[in-house]
C-alpha positions in Angstrom: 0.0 0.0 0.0 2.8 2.5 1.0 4.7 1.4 -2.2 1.8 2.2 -4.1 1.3 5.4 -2.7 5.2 6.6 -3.0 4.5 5.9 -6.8 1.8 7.8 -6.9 3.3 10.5 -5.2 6.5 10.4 -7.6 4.5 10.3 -10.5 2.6 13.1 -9.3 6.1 14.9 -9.2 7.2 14.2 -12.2 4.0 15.3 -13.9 4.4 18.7 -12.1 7.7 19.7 -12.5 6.9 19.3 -16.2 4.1 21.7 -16.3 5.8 24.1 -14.4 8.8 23.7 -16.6 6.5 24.5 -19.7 5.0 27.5 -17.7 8.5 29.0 -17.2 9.1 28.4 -20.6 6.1 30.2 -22.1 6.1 33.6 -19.6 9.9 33.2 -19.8 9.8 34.1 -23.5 7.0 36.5 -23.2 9.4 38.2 -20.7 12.2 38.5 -23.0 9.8 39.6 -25.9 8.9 42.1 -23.6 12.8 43.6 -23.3 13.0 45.0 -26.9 9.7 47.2 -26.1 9.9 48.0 -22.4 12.4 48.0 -20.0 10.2 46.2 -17.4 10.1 43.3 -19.5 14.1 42.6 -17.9 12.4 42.6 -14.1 10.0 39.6 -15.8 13.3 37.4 -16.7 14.9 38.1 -13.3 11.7 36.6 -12.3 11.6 33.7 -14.2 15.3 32.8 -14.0 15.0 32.7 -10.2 11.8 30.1 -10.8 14.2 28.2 -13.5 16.4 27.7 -10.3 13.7 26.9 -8.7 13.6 23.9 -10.5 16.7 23.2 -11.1 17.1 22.7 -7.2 14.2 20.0 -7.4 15.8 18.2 -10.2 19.4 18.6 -9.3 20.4 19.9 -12.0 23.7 22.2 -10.7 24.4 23.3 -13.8 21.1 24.8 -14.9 20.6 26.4 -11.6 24.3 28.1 -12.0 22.6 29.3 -15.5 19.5 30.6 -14.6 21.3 32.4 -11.5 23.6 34.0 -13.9 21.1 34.9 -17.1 18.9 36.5 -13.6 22.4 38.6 -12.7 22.6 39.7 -16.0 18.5 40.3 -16.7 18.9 42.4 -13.5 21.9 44.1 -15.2 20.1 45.0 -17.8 17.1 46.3 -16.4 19.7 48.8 -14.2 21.3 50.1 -17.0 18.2 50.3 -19.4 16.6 52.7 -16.0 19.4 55.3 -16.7 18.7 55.6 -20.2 
């Protein structure tokens, strides 16, 4: 019964993380769409870099979370420098 249960659980899991990576995906874009019209659109990727390390913690993926921390860093950057403009 418990076995049965830990599968559904993981399954569960696994279905999620794929939706939310699809989710991420889609607003992620629209965020950097967003940068070549308004500057605001850089505070939407810091956003959605910090929920792609998000899931990079929950899949262990080390190298993706060191990505998305780093395209956030420079999305932040960017949306500094675009304000003095």
């Amino acid at each position: 019964m418990v076995d049965n249960l830990y599968k559904i659980l993981s399954a569960w899991k696994q279905i999620m993380l794929e939706i939310f990576s699809w989710i991420i995906v889609v607003f992620g874009l629209i965020g950097t769409w967003l940068t070549g019209k308004h500057n605001w659109g850089w505070l939407l990727a810091v956003v959605f870099q910090t929920m792609w390390t998000y899931y990079a913690i929950a899949i262990d993926a080390k190298a993706l979370a060191f990505q998305s921390v780093a395209f956030g860093v420079v999305a932040l950057r960017n949306y500094i420098v675009g304000r003095k403009i």
